[in-house]
LUMVEXTOR-257782 format. One record per residue (C-alpha): residue number from 1; residue in three letters; x, y, z. Coordinates in steps of 0.2 Angstrom, whole numbers. Layout:
<r><n>NUM</n><res>ALA</res><c1>X</c1><c2>Y</c2><c3>Z</c3></r>
...
***
This chain:
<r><n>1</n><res>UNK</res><c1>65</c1><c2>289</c2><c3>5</c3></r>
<r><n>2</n><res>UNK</res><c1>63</c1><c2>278</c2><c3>-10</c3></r>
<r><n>3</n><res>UNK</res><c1>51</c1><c2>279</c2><c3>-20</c3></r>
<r><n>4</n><res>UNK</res><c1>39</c1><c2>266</c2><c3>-24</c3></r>
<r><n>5</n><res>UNK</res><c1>33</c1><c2>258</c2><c3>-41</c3></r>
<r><n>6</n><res>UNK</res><c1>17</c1><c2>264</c2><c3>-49</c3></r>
<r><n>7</n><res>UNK</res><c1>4</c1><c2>251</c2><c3>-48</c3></r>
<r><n>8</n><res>UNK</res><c1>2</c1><c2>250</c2><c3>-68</c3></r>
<r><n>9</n><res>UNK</res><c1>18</c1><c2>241</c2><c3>-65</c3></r>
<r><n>10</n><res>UNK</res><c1>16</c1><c2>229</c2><c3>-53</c3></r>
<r><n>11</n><res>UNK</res><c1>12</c1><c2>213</c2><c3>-62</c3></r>
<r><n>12</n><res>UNK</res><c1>-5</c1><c2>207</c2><c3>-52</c3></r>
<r><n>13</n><res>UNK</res><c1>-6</c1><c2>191</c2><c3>-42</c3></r>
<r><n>14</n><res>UNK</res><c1>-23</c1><c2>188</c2><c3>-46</c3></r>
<r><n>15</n><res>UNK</res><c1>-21</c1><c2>177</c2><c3>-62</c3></r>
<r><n>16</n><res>UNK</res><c1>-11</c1><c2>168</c2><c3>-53</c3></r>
<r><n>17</n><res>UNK</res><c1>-21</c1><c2>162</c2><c3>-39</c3></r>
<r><n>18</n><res>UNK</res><c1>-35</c1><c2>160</c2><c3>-52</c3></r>
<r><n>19</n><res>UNK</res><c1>-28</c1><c2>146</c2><c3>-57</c3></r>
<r><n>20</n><res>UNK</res><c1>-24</c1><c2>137</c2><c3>-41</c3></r>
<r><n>21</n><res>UNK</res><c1>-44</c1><c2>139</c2><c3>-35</c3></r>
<r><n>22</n><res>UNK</res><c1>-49</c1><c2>123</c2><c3>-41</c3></r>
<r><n>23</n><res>UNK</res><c1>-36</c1><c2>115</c2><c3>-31</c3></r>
<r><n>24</n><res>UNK</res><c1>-42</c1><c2>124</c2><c3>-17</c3></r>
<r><n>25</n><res>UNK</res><c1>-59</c1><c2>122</c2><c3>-19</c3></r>
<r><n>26</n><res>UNK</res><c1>-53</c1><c2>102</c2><c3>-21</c3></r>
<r><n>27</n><res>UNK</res><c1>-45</c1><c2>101</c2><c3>-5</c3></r>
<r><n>28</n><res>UNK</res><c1>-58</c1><c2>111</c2><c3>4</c3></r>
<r><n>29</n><res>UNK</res><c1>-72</c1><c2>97</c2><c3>0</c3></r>
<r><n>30</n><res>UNK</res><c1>-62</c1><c2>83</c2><c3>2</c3></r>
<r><n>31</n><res>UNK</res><c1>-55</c1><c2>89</c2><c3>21</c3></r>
<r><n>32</n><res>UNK</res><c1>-75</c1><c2>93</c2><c3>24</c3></r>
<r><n>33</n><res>UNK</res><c1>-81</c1><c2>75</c2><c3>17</c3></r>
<r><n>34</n><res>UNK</res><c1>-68</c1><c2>67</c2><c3>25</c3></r>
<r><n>35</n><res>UNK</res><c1>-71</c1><c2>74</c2><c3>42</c3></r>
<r><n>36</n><res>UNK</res><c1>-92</c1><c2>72</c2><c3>39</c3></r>
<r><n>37</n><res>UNK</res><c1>-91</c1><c2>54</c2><c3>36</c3></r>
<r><n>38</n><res>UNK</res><c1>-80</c1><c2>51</c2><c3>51</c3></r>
<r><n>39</n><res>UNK</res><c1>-92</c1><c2>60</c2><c3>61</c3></r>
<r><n>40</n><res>UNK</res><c1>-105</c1><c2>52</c2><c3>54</c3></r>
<r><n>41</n><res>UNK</res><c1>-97</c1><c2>35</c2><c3>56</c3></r>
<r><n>42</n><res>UNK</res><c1>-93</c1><c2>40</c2><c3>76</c3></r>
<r><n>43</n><res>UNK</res><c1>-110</c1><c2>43</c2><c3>77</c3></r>
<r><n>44</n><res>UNK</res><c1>-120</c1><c2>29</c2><c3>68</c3></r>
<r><n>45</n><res>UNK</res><c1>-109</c1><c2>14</c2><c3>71</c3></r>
<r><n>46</n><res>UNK</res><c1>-114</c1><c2>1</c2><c3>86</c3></r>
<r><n>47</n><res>UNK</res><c1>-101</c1><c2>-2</c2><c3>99</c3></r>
<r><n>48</n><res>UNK</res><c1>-108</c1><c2>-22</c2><c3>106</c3></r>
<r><n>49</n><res>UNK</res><c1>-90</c1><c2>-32</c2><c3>104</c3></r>
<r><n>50</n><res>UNK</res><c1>-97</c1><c2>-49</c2><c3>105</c3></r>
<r><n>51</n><res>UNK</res><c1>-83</c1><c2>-64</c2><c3>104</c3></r>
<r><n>52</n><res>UNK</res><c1>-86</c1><c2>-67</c2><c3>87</c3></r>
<r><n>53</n><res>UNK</res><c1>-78</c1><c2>-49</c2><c3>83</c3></r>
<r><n>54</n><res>UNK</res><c1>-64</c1><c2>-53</c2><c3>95</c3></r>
<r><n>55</n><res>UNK</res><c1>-58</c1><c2>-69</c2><c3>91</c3></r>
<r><n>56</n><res>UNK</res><c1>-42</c1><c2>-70</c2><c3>83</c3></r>
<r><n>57</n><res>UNK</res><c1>-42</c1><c2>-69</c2><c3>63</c3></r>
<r><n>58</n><res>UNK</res><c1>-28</c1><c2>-75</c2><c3>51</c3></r>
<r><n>59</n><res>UNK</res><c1>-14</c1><c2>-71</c2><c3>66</c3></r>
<r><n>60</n><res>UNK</res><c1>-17</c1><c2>-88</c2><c3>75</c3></r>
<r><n>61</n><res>UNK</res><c1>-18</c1><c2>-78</c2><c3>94</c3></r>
<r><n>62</n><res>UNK</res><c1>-30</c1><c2>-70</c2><c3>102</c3></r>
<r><n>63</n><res>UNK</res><c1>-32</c1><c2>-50</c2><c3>99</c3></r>
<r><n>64</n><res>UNK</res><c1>-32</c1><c2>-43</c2><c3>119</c3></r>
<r><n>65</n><res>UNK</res><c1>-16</c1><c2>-53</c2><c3>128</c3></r>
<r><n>66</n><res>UNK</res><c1>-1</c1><c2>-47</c2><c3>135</c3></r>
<r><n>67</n><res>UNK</res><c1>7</c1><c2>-37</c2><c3>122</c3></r>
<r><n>68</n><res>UNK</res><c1>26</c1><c2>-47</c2><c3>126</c3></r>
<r><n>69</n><res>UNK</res><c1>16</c1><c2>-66</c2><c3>122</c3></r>
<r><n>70</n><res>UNK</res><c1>27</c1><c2>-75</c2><c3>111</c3></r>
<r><n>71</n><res>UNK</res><c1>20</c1><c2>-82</c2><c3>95</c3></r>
<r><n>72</n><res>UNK</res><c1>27</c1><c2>-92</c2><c3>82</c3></r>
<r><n>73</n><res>UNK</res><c1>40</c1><c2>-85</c2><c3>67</c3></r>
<r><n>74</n><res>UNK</res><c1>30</c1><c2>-94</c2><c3>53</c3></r>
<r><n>75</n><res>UNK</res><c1>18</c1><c2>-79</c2><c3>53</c3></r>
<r><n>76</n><res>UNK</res><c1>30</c1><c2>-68</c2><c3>49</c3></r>
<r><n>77</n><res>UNK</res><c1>39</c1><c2>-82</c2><c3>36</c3></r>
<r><n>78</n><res>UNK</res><c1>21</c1><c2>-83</c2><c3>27</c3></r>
<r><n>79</n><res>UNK</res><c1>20</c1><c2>-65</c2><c3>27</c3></r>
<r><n>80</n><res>UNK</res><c1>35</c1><c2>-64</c2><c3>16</c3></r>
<r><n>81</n><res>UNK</res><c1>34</c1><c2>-77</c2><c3>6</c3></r>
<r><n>82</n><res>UNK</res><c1>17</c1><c2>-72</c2><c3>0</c3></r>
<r><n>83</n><res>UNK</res><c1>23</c1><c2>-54</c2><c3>-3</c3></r>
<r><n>84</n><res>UNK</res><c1>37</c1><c2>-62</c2><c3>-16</c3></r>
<r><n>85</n><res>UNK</res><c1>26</c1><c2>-71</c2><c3>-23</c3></r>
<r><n>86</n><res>UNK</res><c1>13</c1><c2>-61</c2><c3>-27</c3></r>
<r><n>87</n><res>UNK</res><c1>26</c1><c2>-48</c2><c3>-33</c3></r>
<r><n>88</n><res>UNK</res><c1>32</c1><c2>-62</c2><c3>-46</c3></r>
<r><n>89</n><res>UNK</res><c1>14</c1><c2>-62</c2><c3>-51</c3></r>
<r><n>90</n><res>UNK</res><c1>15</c1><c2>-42</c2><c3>-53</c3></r>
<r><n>91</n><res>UNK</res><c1>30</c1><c2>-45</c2><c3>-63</c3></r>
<r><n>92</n><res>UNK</res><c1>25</c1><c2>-57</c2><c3>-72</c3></r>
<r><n>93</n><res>UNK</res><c1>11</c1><c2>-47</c2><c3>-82</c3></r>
<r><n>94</n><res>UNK</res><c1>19</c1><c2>-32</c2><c3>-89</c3></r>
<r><n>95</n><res>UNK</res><c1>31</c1><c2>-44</c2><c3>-97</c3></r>
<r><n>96</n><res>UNK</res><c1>20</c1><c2>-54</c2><c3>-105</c3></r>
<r><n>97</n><res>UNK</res><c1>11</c1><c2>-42</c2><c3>-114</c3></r>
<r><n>98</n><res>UNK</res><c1>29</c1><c2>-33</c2><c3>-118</c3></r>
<r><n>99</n><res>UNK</res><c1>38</c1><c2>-51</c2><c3>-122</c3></r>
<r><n>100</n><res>UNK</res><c1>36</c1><c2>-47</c2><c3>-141</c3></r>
<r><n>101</n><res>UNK</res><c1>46</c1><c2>-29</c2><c3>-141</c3></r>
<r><n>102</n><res>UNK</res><c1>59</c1><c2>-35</c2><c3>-128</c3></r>
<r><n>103</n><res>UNK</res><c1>63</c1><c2>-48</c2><c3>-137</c3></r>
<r><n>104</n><res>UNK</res><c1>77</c1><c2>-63</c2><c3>-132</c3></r>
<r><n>105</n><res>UNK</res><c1>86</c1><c2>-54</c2><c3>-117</c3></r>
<r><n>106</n><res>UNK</res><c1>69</c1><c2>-48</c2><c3>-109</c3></r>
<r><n>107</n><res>UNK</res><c1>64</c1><c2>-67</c2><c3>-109</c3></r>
<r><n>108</n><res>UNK</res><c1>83</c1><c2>-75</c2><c3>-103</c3></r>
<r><n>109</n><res>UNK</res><c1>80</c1><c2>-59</c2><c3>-90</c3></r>
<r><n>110</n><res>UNK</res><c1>64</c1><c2>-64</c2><c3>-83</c3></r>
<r><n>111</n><res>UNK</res><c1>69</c1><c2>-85</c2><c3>-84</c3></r>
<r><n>112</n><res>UNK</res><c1>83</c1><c2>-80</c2><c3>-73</c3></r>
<r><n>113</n><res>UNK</res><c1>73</c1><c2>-69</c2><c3>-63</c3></r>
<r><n>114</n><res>UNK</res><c1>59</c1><c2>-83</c2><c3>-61</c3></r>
<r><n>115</n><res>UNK</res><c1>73</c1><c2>-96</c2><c3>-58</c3></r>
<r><n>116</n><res>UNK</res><c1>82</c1><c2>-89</c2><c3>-43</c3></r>
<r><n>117</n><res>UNK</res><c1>65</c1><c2>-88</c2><c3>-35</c3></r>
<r><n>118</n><res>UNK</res><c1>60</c1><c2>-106</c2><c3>-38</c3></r>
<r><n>119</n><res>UNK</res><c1>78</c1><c2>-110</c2><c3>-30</c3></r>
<r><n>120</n><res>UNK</res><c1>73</c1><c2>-100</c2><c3>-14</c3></r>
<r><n>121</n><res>UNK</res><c1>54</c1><c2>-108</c2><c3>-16</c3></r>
<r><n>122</n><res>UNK</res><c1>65</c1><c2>-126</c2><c3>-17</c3></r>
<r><n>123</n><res>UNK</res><c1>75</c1><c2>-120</c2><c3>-3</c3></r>
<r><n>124</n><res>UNK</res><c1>61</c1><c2>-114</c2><c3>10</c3></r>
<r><n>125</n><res>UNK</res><c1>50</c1><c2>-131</c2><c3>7</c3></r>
<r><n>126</n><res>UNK</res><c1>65</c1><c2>-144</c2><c3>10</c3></r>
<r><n>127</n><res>UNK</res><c1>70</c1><c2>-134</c2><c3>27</c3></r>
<r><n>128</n><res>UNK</res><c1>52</c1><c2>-137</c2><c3>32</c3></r>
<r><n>129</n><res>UNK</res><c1>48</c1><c2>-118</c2><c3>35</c3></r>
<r><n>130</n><res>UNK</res><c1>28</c1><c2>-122</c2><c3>24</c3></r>
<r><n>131</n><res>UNK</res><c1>25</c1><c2>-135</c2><c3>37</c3></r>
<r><n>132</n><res>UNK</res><c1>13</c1><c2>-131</c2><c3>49</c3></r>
<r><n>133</n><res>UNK</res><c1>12</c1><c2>-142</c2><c3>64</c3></r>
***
């Protein structure tokens, strides 16, 4: 039968765990306020729909309808468009505040960058697709 180590020499687990506790303790608080704010939510929260809270908002069709109703692609157009843009935006202030230590590439990359989207911008407003009839 082997024999097993002495205890002196098993290193402990102890230190270790110390360390994680704060973690633990973290996670353990924010499960409990999560959970005590929903339940609190649940049970303070009125539930009278009136048809200003059901009318349709920024989709253009109303919220409770056959779930196979056909709307119009521009939505979806919009959509897309706004989230290119706005990610040119996004873009757009990190390398202005860098433009001076990037230097002359930086600024033909971001020109070139800038120029393709114009050409797609161009693009989408002559086929019509920001007309809204």
């Amino acid at each position: 039968m082997p024999e097993l180590p002495s205890p002196h020499l098993i290193p402990s687990v102890a230190p270790y765990l110390n360390n994680y506790l704060p973690i633990m303790i973290f996670f353990i608080l924010a499960i409990g306020l999560s959970i005590a704010l929903l339940v609190l939510n649940h049970l303070r929260s009125t539930r009278n729909p009136d048809p200003e809270k059901i009318s349709p908002y920024e989709c253009g069709f109303n919220a409770f309808e056959d779930t196979r109703h056909r709307f119009d692609v521009r939505f979806y157009l919009i959509a897309i468009l706004f989230i290119i843009f706005d990610l040119e935006i996004a873009f757009l202030f990190p390398w202005a505040i860098t433009l001076s230590k990037i230097g002359l590439f930086g600024f033909c990359s971001m020109i070139s960058f800038l120029s393709i989207l114009t050409i797609g911008f161009i693009y989408e407003w002559k086929k019509g697709a920001l007309e809204w009839e």
